[in-house]
C-alpha angles and dihedrals in degrees: 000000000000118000137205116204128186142179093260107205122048138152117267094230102112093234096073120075143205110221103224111202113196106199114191122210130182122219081261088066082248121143114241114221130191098044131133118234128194119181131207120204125201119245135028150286086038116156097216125203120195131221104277094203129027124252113311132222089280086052089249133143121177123205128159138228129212128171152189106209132053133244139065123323129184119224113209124176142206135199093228082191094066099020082242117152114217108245095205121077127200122204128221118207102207111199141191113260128255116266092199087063095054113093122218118216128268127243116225121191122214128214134188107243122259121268 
């Protein structure tokens, strides 16, 4: 029963990130809290950040995911406490940036000034 949500679609820029959230839940539909969460993610060139805390009280870990390439990658989960791998699976859509959004630099003239 336990889930892993992410933001699906980010710029491959390595710079933007997809906030993965690992949400542990027992047979009972009870979050598990206390437990530690790594996360793997598909593909390559990923800059990868583990959990920094285990599973809250409401059974949640966060990570987050960057990358350089674009494409689809798939994010899967384990509870490293229990050695339990995380049935569920979340995908991340990384896309080329906008080239409307990139600024070119300005030119600035110069001019000695005036006597």
């Amino acid at each position: 029963l336990s889930r892993i949500a992410a933001i699906s679609t980010v710029t491959a820029d390595g710079i933007a990130v997809s906030i993965i959230r690992v949400t542990l839940i027992n047979g009972d539909r009870a979050p598990v809290s206390g437990k530690t969460v790594t996360i793997e993610v598909s593909g390559e060139k990923n800059v990868i950040t583990q959990p920094k805390t285990p599973t809250d009280e409401n059974g949640v870990a966060i990570a987050q995911v960057a990358s350089t390439v674009t494409g689809i990658k798939v994010v899967t989960a384990k509870d490293t406490t229990d050695d339990v791998t995380i049935t569920d699976q979340a995908t991340i859509i990384f896309v080329a940036g906008s080239p409307a959004k990139r600024r070119s630099p300005r030119c600035v003239a110069i001019r000695p000034p005036m006597e």
